[in-house]
C-alpha positions in Angstrom: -71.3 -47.5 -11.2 -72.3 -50.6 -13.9 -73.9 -48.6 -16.9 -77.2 -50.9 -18.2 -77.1 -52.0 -21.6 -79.2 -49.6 -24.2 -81.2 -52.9 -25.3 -82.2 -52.7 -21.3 -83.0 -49.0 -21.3 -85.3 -49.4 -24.5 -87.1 -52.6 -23.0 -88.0 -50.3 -19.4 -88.7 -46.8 -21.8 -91.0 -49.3 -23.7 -92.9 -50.9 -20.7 -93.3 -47.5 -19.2 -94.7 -46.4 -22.2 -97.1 -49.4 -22.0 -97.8 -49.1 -18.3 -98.5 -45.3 -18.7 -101.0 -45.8 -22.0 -102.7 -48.6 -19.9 -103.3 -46.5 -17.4 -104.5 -43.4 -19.2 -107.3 -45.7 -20.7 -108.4 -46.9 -16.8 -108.3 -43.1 -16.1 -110.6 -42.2 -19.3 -112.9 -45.5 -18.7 -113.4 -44.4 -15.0 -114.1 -40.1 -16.6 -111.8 -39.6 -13.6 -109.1 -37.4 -14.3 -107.3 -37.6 -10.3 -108.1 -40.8 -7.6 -107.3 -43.7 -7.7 -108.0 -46.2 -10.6 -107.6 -50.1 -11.0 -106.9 -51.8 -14.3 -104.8 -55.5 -15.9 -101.1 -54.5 -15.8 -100.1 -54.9 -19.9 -96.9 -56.3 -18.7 -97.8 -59.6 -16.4 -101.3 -59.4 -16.3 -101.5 -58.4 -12.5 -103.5 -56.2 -11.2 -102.4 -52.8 -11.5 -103.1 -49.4 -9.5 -102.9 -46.0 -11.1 -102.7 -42.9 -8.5 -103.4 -39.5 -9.6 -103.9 -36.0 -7.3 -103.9 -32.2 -8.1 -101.6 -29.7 -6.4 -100.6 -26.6 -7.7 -103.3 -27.0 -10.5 -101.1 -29.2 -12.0 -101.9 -33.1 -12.2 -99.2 -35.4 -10.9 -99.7 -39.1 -9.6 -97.3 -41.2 -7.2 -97.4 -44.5 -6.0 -98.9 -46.2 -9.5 -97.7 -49.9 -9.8 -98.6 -53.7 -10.8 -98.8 -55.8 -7.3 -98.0 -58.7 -9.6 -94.5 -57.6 -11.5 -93.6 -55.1 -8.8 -93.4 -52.4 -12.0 -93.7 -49.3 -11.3 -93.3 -45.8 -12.9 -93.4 -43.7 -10.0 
């Protein structure tokens, strides 16, 4: 197995961080806090989709990605 670089790891741990703030502020401009929530991707542009559900009382989300860059953090 071919180990990635750790200038590769901090470029995706940065985008996710990016992607993830991006998407909280879609979620807190909508005043949803689960569903389904549309917004610019920060990395291309693209138009991103965040998913969010509750089971178990807790909030999870699956399925969240840019249909431009293909990025995704779920």
């Amino acid at each position: 197995m071919k180990k990635a670089s750790k200038e590769k790891i901090d470029k995706l741990l940065v985008d996710i961080q990016k992607f993830i703030e991006a998407e909280n502020q879609a979620f807190d401009a909508a005043g949803l806090e689960v569903g389904r929530v549309e917004f610019e991707c920060p990395l291309c542009g693209g138009k991103a989709v965040g998913n969010r559900y509750m089971f178990g009382g807790r909030i999870g989300g699956l399925g969240s990605g840019c249909t431009g860059c293909d990025f995704s953090h779920t």
